[in-house]
C-alpha positions as CSV (number, residue, x, y, z in Angstrom):
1,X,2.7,-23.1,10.7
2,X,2.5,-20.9,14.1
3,X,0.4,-17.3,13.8
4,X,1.8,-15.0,11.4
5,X,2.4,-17.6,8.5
6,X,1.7,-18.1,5.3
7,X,1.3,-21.0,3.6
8,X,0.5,-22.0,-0.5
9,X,-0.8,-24.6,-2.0
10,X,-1.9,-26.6,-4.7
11,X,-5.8,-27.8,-5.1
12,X,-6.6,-30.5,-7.5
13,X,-10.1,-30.1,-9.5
14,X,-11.3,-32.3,-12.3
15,X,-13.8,-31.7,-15.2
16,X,-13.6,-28.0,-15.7
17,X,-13.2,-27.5,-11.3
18,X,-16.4,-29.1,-10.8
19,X,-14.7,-31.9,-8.6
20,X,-12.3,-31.7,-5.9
21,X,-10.6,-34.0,-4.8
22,X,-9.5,-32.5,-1.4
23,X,-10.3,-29.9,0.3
24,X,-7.7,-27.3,2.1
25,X,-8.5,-27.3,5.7
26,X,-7.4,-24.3,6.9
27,X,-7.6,-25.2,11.0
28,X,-4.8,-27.4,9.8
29,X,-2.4,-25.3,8.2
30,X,-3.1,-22.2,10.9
31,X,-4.0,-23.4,14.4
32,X,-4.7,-19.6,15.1
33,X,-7.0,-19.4,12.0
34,X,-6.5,-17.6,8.9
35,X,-6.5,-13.9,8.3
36,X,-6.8,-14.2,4.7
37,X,-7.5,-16.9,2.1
38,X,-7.3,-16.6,-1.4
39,X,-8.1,-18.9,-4.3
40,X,-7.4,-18.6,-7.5
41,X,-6.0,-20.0,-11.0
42,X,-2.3,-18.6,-12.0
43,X,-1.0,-19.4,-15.2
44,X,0.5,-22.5,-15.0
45,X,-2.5,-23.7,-13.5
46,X,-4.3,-22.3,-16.6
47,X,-1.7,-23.9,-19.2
48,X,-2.0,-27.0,-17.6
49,X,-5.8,-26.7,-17.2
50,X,-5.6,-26.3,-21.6
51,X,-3.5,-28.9,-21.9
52,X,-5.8,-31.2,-20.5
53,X,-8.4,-29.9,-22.6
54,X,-10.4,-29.0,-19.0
55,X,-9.9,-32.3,-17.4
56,X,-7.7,-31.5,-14.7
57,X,-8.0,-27.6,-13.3
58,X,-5.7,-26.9,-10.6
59,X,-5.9,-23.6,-8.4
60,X,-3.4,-22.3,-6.2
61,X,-4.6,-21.4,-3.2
62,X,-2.7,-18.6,-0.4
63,X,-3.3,-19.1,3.0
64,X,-2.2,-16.1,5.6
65,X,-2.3,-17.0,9.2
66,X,-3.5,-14.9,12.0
67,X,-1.2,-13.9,14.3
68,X,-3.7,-13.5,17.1
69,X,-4.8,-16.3,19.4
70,X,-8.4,-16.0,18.1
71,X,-9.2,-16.8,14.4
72,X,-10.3,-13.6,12.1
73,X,-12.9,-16.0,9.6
74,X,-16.0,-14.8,11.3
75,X,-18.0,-18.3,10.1
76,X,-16.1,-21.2,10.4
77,X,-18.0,-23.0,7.8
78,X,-15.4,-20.2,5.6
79,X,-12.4,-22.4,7.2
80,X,-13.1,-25.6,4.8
81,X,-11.9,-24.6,1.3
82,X,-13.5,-26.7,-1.4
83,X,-14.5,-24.5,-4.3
84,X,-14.8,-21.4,-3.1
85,X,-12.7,-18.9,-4.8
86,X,-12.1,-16.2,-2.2
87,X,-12.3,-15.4,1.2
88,X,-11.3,-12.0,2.2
């Protein structure tokens, strides 16, 4: 995706979101770096999360680009998503 994008995603957690089984790299999806990310669990993620009685917990996570030629996440430790539920 070039600057300006926006890109969304499904990460996979097991047992209650304590594992992950990959992480969302964020250099990949926005060469320019992100001006936003956002994790979090929508419904379906939540029905399916109950279904599996905690076993499998997806989150969806929302990744908006910067448009800029410099990337707006100040640390770039902040660029590997794992199980951090926002970054604003």
């Amino acid at each position: 995706h070039r600057g300006g994008g926006y890109v969304e995603e499904t990460n996979h957690f097991f047992l209650g979101g304590l594992v992950n089984v990959e992480e969302v790299v964020v250099p990949d999806h926005c060469p320019n770096g992100a001006s936003k990310v956002h994790v979090y669990q929508t419904f379906g993620d939540g029905f399916v999360s109950g279904i599996t009685l905690g076993i499998y917990t997806p989150r969806t996570v929302e990744i908006w680009c910067a448009a800029e030629s410099h990337a707006q996440v100040s640390n770039p430790a902040d660029a590997v998503m794992g199980a951090k539920e926002t970054l604003q």
